[in-house]
N, C-alpha and C positions, 0 to 999 in steps of 0.2 A: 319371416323376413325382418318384423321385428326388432325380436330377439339379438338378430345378427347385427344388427347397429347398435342397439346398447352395446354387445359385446364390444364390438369394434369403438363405441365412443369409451368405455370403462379402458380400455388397452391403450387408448392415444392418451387418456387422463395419466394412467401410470407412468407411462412413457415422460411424460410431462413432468410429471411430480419427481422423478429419478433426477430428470435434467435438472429441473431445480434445485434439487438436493444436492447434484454434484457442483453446481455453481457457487451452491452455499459454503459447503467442504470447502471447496476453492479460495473462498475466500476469508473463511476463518484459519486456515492452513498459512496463505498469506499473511493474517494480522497477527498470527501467533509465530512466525518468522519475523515481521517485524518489530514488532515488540521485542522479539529474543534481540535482534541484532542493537535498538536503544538500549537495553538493558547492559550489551558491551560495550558500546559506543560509550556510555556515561559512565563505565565502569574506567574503560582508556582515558576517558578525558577529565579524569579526577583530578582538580583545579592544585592536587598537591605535586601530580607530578610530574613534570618537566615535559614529557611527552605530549601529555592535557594542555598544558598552556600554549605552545606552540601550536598544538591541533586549532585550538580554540581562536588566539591568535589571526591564523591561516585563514576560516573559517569565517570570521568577522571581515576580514580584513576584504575577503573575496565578497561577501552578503554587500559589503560598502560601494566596492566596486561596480558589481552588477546592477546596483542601486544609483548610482552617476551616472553611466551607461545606459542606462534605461529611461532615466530623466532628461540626457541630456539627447538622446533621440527623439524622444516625443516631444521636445523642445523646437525643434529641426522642422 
């Protein structure tokens, strides 16, 4: 009878360690999509060309925004 609980405890550990692993997967899968996607993103938004400046632009312009609106709520 034992026996039959280490087994069963050694089975739920594995079980364990898999999910973890797949979590881990998960999330280096994730960082290594995001990194890929900064890597275009600052490839498009190259400050030389026209596209870049706009984006960037855009981008400030909305961060600014968000940043008033946010202030002038907790203002309130």
């Amino acid at each position: 009878m034992e026996e039959k609980q280490s087994s069963t405890d050694n089975f739920e550990n594995f079980v364990n360690f898999q999910l973890f692993h797949l979590k881990y997967e998960r999330i280096l899968l994730l960082k290594v999509d995001f990194n890929i996607g900064m890597v275009k993103m600052m490839d498009w938004m190259s400050p030389t060309s026209l596209s870049g400046i706009i984006t960037f632009v855009a981008l400030f312009s909305w961060g600014v925004f968000l940043n008033v609106k946010l202030y002038n709520d907790i203002g309130q």
